[in-house]
Structure formats: C-alpha cells, structure tokens
C-alpha positions as CSV (number, residue, x, y, z in Angstrom):
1,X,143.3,65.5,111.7
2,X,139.7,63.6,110.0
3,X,137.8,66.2,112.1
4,X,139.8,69.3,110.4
5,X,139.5,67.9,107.0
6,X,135.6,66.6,107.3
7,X,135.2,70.4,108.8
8,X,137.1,71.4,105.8
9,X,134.7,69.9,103.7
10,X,131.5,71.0,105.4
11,X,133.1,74.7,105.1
12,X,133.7,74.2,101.2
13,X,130.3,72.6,100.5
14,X,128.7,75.2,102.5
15,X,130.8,78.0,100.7
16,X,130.0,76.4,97.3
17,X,126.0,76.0,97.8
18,X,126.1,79.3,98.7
19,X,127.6,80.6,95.9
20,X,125.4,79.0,93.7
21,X,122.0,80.1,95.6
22,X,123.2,83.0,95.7
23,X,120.8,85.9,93.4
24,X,122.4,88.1,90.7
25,X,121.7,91.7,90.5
26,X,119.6,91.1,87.1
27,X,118.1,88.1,89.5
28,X,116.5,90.2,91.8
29,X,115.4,93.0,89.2
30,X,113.5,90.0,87.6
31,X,111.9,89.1,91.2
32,X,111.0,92.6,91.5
33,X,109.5,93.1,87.9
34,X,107.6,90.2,88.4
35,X,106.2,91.6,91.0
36,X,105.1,94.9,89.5
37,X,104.2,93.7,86.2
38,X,100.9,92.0,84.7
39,X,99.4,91.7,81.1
40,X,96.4,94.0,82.1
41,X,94.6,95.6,85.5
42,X,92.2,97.8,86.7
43,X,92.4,99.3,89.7
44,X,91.1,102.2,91.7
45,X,93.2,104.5,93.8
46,X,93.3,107.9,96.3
47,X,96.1,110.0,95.8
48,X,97.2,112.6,98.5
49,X,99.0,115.4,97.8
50,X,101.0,117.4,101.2
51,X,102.9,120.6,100.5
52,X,104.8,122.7,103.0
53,X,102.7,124.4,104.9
54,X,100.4,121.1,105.8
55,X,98.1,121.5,103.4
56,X,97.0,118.5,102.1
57,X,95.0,118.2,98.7
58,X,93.0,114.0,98.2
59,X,91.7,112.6,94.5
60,X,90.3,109.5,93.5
61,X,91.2,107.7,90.4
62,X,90.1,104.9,88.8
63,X,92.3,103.2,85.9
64,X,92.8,100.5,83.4
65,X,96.6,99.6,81.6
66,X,97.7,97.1,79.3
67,X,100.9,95.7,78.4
68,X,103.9,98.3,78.6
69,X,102.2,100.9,76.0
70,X,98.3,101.7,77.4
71,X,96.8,103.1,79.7
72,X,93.7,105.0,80.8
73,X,93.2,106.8,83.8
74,X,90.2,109.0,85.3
75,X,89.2,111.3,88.3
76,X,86.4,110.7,90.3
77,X,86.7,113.2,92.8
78,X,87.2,116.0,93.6
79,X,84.2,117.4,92.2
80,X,86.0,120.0,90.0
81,X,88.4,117.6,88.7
82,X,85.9,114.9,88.3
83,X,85.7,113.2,84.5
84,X,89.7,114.4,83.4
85,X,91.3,111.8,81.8
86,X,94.5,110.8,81.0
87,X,95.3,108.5,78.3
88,X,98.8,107.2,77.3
89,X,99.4,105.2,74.0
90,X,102.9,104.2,73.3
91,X,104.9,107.1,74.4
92,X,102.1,109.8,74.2
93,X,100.3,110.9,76.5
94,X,96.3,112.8,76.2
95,X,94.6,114.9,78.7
96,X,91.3,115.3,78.2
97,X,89.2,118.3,80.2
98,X,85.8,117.5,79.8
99,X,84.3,121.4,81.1
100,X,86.2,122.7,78.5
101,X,85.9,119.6,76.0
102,X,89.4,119.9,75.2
103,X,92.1,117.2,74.7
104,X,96.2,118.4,75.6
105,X,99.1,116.4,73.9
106,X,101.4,115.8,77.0
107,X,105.3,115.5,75.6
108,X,108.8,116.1,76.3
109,X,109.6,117.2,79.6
110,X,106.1,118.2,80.3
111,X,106.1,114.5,81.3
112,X,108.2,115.0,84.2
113,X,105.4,117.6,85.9
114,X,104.5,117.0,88.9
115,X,100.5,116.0,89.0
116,X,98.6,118.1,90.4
117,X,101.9,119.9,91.9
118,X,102.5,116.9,93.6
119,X,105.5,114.6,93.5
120,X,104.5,112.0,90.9
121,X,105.0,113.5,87.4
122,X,102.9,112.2,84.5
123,X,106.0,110.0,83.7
124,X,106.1,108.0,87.4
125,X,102.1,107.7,87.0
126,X,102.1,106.2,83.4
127,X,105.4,104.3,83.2
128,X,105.8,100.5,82.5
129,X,109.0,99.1,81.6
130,X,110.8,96.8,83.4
131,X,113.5,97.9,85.6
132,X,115.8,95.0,83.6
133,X,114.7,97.1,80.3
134,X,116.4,100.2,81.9
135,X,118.9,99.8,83.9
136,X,122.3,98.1,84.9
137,X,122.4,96.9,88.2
138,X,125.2,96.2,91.0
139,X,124.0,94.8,94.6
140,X,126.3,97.0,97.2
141,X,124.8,95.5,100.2
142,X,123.1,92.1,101.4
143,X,122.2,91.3,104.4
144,X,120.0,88.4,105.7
145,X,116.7,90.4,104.6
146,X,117.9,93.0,102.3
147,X,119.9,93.5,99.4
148,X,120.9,96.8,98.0
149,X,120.9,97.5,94.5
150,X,122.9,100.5,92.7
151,X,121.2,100.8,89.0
152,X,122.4,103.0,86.4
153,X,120.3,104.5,83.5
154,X,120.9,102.7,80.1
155,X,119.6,106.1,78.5
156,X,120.6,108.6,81.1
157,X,118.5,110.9,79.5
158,X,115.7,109.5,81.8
159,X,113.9,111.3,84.4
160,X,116.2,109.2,87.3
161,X,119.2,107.8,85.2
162,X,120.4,106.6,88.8
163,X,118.6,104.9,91.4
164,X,119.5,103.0,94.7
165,X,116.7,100.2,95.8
166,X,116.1,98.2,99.0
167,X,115.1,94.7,98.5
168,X,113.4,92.7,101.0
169,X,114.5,89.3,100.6
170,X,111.2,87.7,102.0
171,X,108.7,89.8,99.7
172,X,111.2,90.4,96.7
173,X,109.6,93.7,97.0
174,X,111.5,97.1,96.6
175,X,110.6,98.6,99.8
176,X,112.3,101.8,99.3
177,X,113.8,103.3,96.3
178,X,116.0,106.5,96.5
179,X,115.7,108.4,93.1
180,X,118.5,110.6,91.4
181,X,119.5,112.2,88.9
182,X,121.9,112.9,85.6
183,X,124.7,114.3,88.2
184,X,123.4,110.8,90.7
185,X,122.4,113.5,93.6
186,X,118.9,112.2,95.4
187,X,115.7,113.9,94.0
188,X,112.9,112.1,95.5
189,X,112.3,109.1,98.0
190,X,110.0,106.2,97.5
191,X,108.6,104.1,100.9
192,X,106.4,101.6,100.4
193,X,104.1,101.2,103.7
194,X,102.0,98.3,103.0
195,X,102.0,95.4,100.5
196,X,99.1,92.9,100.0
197,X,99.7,89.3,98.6
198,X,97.7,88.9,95.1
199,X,97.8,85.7,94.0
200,X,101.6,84.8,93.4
201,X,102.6,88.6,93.7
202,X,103.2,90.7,97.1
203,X,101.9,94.3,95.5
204,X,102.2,97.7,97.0
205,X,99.3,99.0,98.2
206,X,100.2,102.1,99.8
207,X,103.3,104.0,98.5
208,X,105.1,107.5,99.6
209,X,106.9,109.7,97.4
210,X,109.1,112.1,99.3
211,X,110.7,115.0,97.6
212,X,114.1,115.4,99.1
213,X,114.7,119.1,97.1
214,X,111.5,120.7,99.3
215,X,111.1,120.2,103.0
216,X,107.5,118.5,103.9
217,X,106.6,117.9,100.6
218,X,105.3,114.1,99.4
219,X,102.5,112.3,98.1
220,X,101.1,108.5,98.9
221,X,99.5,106.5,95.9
222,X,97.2,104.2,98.2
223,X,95.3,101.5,96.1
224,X,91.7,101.0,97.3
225,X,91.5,98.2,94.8
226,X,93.3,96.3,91.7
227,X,92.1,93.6,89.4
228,X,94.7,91.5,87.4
229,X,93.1,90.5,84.1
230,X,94.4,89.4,80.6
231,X,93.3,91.8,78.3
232,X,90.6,94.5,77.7
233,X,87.6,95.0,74.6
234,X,89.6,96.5,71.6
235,X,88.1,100.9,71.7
236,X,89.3,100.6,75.5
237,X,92.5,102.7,74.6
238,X,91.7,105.2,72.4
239,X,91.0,109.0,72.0
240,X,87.1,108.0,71.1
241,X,87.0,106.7,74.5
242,X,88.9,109.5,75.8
243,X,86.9,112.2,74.5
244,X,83.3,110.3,75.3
C-alpha cells in the first residue's frame, strides 16, 4: 500500500513539473524570434534561383538592416545586375537601377513579386517583424524534439495569413515552415538545411523556398557571411546612399 501511494506521488510530482516546464505556443515563437532577430547586421549572401526546366540562375548580395524598419541591400554579381539596390525604409521599399540611374517605388502587392522570378518576393527578402507581432499561435504536435505550431494571421491581409512551423526543440530553430494562404491552402515550403551557432543564437545559414503551386521550382538563400552589430553611421539608410 506505501509503495502505491509513494508511486502515486512520484507520478503527480512528475505530472506537475512537467506541466510547469512545459513551453507555451507564444514561448516558443519568443525562442524562435530571438533567434532571428538582432538590433543591426551585415551580411553577405548567394541566392539561387531553379525553375522548371533545370535552369538555374546564381546572384550575390551583400546587405546591411537595422531594427524592424531599414534595410539596404546590393548585387554584386551577376555582372548585368551588378550595383541594383534595394532599400526599404519603414514600409517602403526603393529600387535603384544604376545603367539607367533610375530609382522605382516598390508598393502594394508589387511586394509580393517574386525576385528575380524566383520564390522570395520583395516582402520575404525585406521583412522583420516578429512572428509574436503577427500571429496567434496553437502547438498541434510535440514530440521529444519537435513541436508543431499552427499560427494565424492577426491581419490576414498578409502575404501568408496562415502558417504551420516545425520547431526543433534542441536549436529552437524553425526548421521548416509550410506557408499558406487567405483560404489556409499551402503556397510555398521553407527547409532550412544548415544552421551555424553565432554567439548565443543557432542562425540559418542555408534556407530553401519551395513553391508548392509550380513543380521544380525553389530558391536557397545561402549566407556566405553575417555580422551582428549594434547600429550603423546615420546616411546608411537613405535614398542619398541609394542613388550614390
């Protein structure tokens, strides 16, 4: 009879301490944001671009952003596309073509282009809010390594008022991300396929966007480099600079 009721106990404490340890959706949205966001960085980065058919189109970039409202961005290669830049202030976004010295507002949907016909849009490439400053979250799933989040647009005017993420519960990295829209049917599928520990942060390094609309159509972000900083000089994010 002492053995049932210490194991009794055991099972209730156990139970208990769980329940307590236990994260919250918001929890894990807050591990993941801290994850992806910084005061400032500067990174460089390839981007390749495969449509159907195999063909397969690669760009460097190099890049500075700040806070949730700036960011500058240039090509360095290809040739033809090297010197475009992109800049973003608040939620505005400039390209500049520097053969043609001519600067385009980029607004409204616009923003949800694909870059280059690729499968980020200006939106994925620019965007900084938190995922707790967008979305409602439920966990549908947890298991001893992952935890599966449902999240749910608090604007659903967004580009993916619905997405579905896959936790890992070692990294508190999103490791895939499944991305949908106003109806909640899949558009596009994000893998991340190799992280790199940055001080206190595990960061992607090398990211896949899958369309799931066009057969054999994606494009990886790969990071060649980042630098986490606090700030940058004041001029940094500004059409002067832009236009220089």
């Amino acid at each position: 009879m002492q053995t049932r009721i210490l194991l009794g106990l055991i099972l209730a404490t156990w139970f208990l301490a769980s329940s307590v340890c236990a994260k919250t959706a918001d929890e894990w949205l807050d591990t993941v944001d801290r994850n992806m966001t910084y005061k400032a960085a500067e990174w460089e980065a390839r981007m390749i671009i495969h449509t159907p058919g195999g063909r397969e189109r690669e760009f460097g970039l190099i890049g500075k952003v700040e806070g949730e409202t700036r960011a500058l961005m240039e090509y360095t290669d290809p040739p033809r596309e090297r010197g475009v830049r992109y800049l973003k202030r608040d939620d505005q976004l400039w390209i500049y073509f520097p053969r043609q010295d001519r600067t385009m507002l980029v607004q409204g949907h616009m923003l949800r282009e694909g870059v280059q016909g690729g499968d980020f849009s200006y939106e994925d490439m620019t965007e900084s809010k938190t995922l707790r400053d967008k979305y409602t979250a439920s966990i549908v799933k947890e298991t001893d390594s992952t935890v599966v989040i449902e999240m749910e647009g608090k604007d659903l005017s967004m580009s993916y008022p619905y997405r579905k993420i896959f936790i890992d519960k070692r990294t508190g990295v999103a490791m895939r991300t499944i991305l949908s829209g106003v109806d909640n049917q899949p558009i596009k599928e994000m893998q991340v396929r190799e992280l790199k520990k940055i001080g206190n942060r595990q960061y992607p390094m090398d990211t896949e966007i899958r369309s799931l609309l066009v057969e054999d159509k994606w494009t990886r972000w790969i990071m060649t480099d980042i630098r986490f900083v606090d700030s940058f000089p004041d001029g940094t994010f500004t059409k002067q600079r832009l236009e220089e």
